[in-house]
C-alpha positions as CSV (number, residue, x, y, z in Angstrom):
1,X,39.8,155.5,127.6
2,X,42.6,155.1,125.8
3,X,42.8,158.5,124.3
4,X,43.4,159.8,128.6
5,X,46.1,157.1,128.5
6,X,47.9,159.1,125.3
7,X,47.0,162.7,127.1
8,X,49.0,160.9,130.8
9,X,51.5,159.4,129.3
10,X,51.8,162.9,127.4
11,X,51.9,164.8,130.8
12,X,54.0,163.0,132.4
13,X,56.4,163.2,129.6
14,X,56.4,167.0,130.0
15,X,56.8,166.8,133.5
16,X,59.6,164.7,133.3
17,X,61.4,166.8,130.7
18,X,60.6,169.8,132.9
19,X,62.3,168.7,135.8
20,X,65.2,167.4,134.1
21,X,65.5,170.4,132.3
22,X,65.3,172.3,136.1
23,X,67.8,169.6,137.2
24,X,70.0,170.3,134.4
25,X,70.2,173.9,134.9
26,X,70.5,173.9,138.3
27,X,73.7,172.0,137.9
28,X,75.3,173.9,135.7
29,X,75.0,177.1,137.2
30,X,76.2,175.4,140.2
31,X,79.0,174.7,138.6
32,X,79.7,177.8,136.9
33,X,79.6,179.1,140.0
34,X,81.9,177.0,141.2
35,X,84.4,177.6,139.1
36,X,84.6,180.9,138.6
37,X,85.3,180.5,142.8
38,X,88.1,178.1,142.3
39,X,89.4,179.7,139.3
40,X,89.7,183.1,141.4
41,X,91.7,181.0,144.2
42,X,94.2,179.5,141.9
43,X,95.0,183.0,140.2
44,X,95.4,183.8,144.0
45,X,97.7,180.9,144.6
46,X,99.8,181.6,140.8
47,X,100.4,185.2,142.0
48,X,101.9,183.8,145.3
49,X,103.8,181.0,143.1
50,X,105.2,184.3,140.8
51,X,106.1,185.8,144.0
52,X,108.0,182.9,145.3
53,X,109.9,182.3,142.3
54,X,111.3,186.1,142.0
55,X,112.1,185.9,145.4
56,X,114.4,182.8,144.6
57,X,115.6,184.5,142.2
58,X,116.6,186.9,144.0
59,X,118.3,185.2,146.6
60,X,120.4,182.8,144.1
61,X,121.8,186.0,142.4
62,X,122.7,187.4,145.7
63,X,124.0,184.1,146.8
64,X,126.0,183.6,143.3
65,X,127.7,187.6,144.2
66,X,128.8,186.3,147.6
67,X,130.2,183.0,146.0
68,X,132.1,185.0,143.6
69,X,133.5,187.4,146.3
C-alpha cells in the first residue's frame, strides 16, 4: 500500500514537471516570437525617425541660406 502511494506521488510529480516544462516552453517561444515581430517594427519606425531627422535637416540649412540672403 504504501509503496503505490510513493510510485503516485512519483507520477504525478513527473506529470507536473512535464507540463510545466510544456508550459515553460511554450512561453518562451511565444515570446521570442514576439519579439523578434516588435523588434522588426521598431527598426521600421528608427528608419522612418532617420528619415525625418535628415529631412529636418535639410530644411533648417535651406532655411538658414534664405535667412542669410
Amino acid at each position: 500500500m504504501d509503496t503505490w502511494v510513493v510510485v503516485g506521488a512519483w507520477i504525478f510529480t513527473g506529470l507536473f514537471a512535464a507540463v510545466l516544462l510544456g508550459f515553460a516552453a511554450y512561453e518562451l517561444s511565444w515570446k521570442s516570437r514576439r519579439l523578434l515581430s516588435d523588434q522588426a517594427k521598431l527598426t521600421a519606425v528608427s528608419a522612418q525617425l532617420s528619415a525625418v531627422a535628415s529631412d529636418l535637416q535639410r530644411a533648417g540649412a535651406r532655411a538658414s541660406q534664405l535667412h542669410s540672403h
